[in-house]
N, C-alpha and C positions, 0 to 999 in steps of 0.2 A: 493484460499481463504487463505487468514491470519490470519484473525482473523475475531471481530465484533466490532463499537463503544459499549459502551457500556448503552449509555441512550436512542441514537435515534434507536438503534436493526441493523443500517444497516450494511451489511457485507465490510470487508475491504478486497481487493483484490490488486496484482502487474500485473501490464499491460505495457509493451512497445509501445501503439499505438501511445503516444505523446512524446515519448520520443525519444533523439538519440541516434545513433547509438549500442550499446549493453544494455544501461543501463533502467531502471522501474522506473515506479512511481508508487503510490500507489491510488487506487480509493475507496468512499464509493459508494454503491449500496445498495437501497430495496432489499428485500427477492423476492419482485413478478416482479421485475426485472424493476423498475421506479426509476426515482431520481439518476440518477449518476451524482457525483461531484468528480472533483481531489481533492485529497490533496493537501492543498500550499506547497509544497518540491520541491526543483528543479529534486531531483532523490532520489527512495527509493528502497530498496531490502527487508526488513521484517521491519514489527513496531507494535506496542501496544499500545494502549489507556491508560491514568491512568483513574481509578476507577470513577471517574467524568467524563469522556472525555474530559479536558481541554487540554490535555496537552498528548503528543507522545512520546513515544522512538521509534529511528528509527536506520536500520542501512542504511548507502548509497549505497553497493554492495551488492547481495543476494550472499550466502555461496556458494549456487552451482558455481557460475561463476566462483571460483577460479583458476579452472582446464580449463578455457576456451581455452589457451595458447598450451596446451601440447595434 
């Protein structure tokens, strides 16, 4: 879990099931586990809603994977 939108309540999570090879996208989900949709990003590692939910910060690598290499 990352975070939540914040008008429609659903939880924002990073999931690699459609993604390739190392990299995430970012999914909304229901609390009672219905309604899952991607995020349109081609690849996401953390992001935030603005106060509206119009509008995302995102980054493209999540922080842990830096050390993947070593």
């Amino acid at each position: 879990m990352i975070g939540w939108h914040p008008t429609n309540g659903k939880i924002l999570f990073r999931s690699s099931r459609e993604a390739h090879s190392r990299f995430t996208r970012l999914y909304l989900i229901a609390p009672d586990g219905s309604g899952l949709e991607a995020v349109p990003l081609h690849e996401a590692g953390w992001g935030s809603f603005s106060q509206d939910g119009a509008r995302i910060a995102y980054t493209r690598v999540a922080i842990e994977d830096r050390t993947w290499k070593r």
